[in-house]
DRENKOL-828955 format. One record per residue (C-alpha): residue number from 0; residue in one letter; x negated, y, z. Coordinates in nm, 4 decimals. Each point is the difference from the previous one (the first is absolute). Layout:
BEGIN
<site><i>NUM</i><aa>a</aa><x>X</x><y>Y</y><z>Z</z></site>
...
//
This chain:
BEGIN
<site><i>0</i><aa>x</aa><x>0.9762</x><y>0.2617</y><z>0.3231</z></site>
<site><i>1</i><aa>x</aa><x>-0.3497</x><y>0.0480</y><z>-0.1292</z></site>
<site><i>2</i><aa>x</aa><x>-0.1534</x><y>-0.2933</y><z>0.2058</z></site>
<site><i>3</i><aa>x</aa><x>0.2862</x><y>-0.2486</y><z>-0.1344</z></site>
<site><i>4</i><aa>x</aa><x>-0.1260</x><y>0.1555</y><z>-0.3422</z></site>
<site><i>5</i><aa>x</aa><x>-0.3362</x><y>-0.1495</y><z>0.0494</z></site>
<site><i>6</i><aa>x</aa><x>0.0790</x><y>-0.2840</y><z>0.1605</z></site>
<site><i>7</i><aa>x</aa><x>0.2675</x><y>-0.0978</y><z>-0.2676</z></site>
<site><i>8</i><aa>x</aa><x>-0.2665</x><y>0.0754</y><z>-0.3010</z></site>
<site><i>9</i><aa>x</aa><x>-0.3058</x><y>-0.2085</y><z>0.2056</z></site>
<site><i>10</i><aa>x</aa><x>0.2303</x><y>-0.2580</y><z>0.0909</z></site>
<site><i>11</i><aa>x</aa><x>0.1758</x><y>-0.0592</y><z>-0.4008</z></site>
<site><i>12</i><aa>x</aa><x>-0.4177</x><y>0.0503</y><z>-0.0933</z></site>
<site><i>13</i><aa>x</aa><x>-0.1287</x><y>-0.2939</y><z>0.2018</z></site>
<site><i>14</i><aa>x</aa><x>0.3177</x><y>-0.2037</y><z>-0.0821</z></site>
<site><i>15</i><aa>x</aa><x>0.0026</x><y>0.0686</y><z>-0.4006</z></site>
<site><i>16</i><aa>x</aa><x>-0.4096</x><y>-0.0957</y><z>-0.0057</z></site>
<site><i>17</i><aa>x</aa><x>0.0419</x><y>-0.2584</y><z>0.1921</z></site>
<site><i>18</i><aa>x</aa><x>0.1382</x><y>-0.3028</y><z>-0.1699</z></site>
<site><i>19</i><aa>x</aa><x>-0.0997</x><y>-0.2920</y><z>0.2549</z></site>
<site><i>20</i><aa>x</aa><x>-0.1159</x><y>0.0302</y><z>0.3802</z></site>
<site><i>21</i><aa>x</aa><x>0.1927</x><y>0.2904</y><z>0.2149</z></site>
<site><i>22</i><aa>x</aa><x>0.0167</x><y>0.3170</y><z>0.0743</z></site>
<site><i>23</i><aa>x</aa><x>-0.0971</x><y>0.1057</y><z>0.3895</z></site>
<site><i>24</i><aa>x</aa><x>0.1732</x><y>0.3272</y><z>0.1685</z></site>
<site><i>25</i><aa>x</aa><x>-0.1237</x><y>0.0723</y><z>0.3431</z></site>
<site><i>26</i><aa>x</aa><x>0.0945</x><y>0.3522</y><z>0.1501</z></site>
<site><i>27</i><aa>x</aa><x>-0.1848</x><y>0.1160</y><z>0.3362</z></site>
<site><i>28</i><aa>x</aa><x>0.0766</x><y>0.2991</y><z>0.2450</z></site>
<site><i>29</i><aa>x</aa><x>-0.3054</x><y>0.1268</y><z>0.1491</z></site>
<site><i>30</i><aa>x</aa><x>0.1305</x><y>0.2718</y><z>0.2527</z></site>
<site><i>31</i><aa>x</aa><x>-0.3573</x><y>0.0174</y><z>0.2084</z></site>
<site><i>32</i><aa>x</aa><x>-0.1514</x><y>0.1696</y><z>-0.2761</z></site>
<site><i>33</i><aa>x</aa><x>0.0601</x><y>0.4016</y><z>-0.0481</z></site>
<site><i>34</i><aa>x</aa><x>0.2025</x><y>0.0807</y><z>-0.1977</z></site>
<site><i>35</i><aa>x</aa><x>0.2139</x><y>-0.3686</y><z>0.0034</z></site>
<site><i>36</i><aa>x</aa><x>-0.0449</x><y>-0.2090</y><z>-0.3137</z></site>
<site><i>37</i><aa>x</aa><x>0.2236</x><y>-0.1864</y><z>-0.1616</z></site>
<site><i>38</i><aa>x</aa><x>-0.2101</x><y>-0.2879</y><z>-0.2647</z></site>
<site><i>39</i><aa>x</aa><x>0.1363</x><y>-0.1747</y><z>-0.2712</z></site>
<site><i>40</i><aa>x</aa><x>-0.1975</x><y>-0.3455</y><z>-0.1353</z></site>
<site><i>41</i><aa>x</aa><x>0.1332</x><y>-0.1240</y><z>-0.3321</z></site>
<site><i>42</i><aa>x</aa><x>-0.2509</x><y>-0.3459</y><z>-0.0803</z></site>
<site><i>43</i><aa>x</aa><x>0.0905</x><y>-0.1866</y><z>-0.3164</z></site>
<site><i>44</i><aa>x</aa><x>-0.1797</x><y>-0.3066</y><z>-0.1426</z></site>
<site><i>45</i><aa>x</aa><x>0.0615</x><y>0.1601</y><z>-0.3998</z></site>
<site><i>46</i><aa>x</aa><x>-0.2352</x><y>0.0702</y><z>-0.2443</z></site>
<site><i>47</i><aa>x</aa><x>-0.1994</x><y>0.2040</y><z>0.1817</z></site>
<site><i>48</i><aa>x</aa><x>-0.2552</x><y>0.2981</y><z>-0.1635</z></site>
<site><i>49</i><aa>x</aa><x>-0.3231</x><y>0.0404</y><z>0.0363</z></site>
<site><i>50</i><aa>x</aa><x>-0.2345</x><y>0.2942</y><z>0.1638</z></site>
<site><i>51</i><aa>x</aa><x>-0.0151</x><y>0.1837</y><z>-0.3698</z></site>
<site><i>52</i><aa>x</aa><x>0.3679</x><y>-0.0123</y><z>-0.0633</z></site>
<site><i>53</i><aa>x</aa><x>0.0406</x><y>0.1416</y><z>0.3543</z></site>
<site><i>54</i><aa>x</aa><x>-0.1555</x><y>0.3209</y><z>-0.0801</z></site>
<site><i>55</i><aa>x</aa><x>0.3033</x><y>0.0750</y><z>-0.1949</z></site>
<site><i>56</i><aa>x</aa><x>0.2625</x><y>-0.1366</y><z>0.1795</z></site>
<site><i>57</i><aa>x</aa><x>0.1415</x><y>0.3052</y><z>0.1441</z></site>
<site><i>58</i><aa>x</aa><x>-0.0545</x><y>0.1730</y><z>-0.3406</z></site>
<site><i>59</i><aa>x</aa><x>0.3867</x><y>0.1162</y><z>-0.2226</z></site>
<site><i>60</i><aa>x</aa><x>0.0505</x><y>-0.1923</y><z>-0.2700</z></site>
<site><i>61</i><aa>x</aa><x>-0.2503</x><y>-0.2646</y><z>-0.0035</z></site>
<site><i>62</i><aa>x</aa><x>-0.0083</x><y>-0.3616</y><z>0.0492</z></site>
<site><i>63</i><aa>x</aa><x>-0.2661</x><y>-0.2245</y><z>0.1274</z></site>
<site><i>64</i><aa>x</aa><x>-0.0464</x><y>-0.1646</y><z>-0.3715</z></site>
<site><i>65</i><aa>x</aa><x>0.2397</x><y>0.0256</y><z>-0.2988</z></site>
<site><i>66</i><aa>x</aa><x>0.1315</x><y>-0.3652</y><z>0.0842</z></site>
<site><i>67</i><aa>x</aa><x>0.1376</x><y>0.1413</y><z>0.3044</z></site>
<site><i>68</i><aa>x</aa><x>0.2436</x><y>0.2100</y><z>-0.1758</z></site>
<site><i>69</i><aa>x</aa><x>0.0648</x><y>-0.2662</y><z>-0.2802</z></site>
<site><i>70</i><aa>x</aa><x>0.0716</x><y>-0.2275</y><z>0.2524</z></site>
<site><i>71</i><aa>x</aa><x>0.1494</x><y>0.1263</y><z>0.3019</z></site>
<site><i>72</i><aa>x</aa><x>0.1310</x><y>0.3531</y><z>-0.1439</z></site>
<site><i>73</i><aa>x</aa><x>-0.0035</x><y>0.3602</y><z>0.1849</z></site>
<site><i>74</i><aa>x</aa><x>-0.1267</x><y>0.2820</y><z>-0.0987</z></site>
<site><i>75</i><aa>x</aa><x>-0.2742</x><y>0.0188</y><z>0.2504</z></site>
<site><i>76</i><aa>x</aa><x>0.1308</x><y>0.2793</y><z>0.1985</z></site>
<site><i>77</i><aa>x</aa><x>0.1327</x><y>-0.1777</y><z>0.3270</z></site>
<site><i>78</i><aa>x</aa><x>-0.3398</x><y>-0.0271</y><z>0.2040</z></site>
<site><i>79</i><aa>x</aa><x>-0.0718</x><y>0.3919</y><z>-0.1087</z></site>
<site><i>80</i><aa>x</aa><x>0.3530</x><y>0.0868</y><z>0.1689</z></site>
<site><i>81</i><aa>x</aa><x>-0.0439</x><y>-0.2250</y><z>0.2831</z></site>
<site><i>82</i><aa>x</aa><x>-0.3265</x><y>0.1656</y><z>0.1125</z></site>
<site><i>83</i><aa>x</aa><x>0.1079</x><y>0.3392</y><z>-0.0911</z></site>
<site><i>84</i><aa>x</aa><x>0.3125</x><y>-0.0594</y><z>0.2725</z></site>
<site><i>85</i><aa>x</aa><x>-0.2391</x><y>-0.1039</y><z>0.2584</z></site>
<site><i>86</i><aa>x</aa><x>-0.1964</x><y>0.2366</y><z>-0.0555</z></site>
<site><i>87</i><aa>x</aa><x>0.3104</x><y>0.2730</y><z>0.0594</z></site>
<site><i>88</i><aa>x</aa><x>0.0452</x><y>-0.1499</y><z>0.3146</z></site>
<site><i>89</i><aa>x</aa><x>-0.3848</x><y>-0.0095</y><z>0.1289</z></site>
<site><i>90</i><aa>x</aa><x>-0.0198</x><y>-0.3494</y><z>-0.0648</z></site>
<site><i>91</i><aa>x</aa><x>-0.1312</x><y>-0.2078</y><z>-0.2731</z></site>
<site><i>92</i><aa>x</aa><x>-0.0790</x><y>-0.3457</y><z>-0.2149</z></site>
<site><i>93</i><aa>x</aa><x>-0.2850</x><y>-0.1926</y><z>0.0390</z></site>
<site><i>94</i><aa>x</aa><x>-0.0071</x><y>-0.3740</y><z>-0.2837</z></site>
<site><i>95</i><aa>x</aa><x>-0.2896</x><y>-0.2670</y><z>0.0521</z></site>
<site><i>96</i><aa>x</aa><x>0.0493</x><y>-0.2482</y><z>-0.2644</z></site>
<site><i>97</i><aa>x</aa><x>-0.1725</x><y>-0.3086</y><z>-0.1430</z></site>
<site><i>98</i><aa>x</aa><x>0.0925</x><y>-0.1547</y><z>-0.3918</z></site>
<site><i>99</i><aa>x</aa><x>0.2027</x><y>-0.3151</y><z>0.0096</z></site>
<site><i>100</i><aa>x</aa><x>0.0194</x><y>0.0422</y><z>0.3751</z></site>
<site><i>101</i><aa>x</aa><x>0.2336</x><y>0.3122</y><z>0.0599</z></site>
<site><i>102</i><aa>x</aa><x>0.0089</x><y>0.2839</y><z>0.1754</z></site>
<site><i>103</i><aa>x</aa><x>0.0323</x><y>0.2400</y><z>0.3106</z></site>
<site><i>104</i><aa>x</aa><x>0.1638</x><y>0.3079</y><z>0.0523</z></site>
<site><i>105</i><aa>x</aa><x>-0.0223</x><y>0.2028</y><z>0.3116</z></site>
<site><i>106</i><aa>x</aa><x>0.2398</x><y>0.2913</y><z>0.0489</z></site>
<site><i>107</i><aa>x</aa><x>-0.1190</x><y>0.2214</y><z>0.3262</z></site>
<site><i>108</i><aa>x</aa><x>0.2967</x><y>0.3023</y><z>0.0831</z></site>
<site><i>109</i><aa>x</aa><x>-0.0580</x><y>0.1994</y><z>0.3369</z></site>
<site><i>110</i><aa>x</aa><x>0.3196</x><y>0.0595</y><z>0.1663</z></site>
<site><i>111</i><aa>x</aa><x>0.1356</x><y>0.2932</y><z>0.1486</z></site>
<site><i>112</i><aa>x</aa><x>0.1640</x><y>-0.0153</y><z>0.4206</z></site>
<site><i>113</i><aa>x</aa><x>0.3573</x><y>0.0834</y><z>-0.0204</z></site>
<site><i>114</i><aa>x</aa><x>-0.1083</x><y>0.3654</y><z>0.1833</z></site>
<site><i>115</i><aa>x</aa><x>-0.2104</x><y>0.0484</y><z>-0.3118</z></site>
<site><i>116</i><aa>x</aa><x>0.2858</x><y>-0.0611</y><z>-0.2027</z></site>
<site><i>117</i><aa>x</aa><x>0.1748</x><y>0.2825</y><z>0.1344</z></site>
<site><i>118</i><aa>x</aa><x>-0.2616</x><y>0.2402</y><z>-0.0058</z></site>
<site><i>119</i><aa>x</aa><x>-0.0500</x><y>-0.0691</y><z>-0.3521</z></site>
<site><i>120</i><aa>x</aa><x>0.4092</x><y>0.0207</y><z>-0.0620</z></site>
<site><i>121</i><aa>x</aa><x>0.0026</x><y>0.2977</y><z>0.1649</z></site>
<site><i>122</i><aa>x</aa><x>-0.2747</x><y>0.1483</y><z>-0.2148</z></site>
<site><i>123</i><aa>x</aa><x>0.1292</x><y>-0.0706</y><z>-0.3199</z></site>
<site><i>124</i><aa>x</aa><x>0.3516</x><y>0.1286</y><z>0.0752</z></site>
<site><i>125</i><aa>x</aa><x>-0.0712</x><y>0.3320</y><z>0.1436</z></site>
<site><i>126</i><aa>x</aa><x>-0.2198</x><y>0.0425</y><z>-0.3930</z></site>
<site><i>127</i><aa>x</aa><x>0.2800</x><y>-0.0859</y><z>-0.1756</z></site>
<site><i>128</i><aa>x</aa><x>0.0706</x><y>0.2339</y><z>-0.3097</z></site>
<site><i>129</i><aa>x</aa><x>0.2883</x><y>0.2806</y><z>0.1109</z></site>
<site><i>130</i><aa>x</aa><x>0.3314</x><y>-0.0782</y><z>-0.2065</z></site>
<site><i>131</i><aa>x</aa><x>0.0487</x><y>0.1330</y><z>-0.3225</z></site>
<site><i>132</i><aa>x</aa><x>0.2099</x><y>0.2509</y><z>-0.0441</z></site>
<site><i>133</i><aa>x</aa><x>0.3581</x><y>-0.0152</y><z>-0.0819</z></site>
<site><i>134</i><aa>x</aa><x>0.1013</x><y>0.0468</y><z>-0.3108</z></site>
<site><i>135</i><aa>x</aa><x>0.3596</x><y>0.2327</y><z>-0.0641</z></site>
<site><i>136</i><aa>x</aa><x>0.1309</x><y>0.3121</y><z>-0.1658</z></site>
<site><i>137</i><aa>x</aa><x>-0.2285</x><y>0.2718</y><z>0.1184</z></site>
<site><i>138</i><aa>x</aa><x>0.2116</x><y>0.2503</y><z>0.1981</z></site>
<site><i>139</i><aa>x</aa><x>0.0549</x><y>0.3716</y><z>-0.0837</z></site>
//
């Protein structure tokens, strides 16, 4: 759920600022590194940002310029979210951009082995909270 998150808000990103040209996605499995990686490219040949704008690009509530908003709308809170999510699940964003060119974004997650998965389920149920008690007439 949280990778189709990211992918949906990088993806509607590179197609809203880009209004001629295309937008690239390219997904690669590398299973010979340790943990597994799964990578996400998104290239688009929009309007691009340059290497000041990119210091705030993972920043809540801000835009690259004021046009941006003007133009384009959002609140400036999408790229924040997506790299908070990959962060949560040891991954992250990377962007490269150039103005009037466009842009690259680079999503690394490592992946878990399905006998991973199971340790981990198996670890979260057995520190689940205990029930909470019933609620009834209290007894005499």
């Amino acid at each position: 759920m949280r990778i189709s998150q990211i992918l949906g808000n990088l993806l509607s990103n590179a197609i809203k600022f880009t209004d001629s040209g295309s937008v690239t996605l390219r997904i690669k499995l590398d299973e010979m590194t340790a943990p597994a990686t799964l990578t996400v490219m998104i290239e688009d040949t929009g309007v691009g940002f340059d290497e000041a704008q990119s210091a705030y690009l993972f920043s809540r509530f801000h835009q690259a310029d004021e046009t941006i908003s003007r133009r384009f709308g959002g609140t400036g809170l999408g790229l924040a979210i997506c790299q908070s999510l990959a962060q949560m699940m040891g991954g992250e964003v990377l962007a490269t951009s150039e103005p009037s060119v466009g842009s690259s974004f680079k999503v690394v997650f490592p992946l878990l082995r399905a006998e991973s998965i199971a340790a981990y389920d198996e670890r979260v149920t057995t520190h689940e909270r205990a029930p909470a008690p019933l609620c009834g007439p209290a007894s005499a």
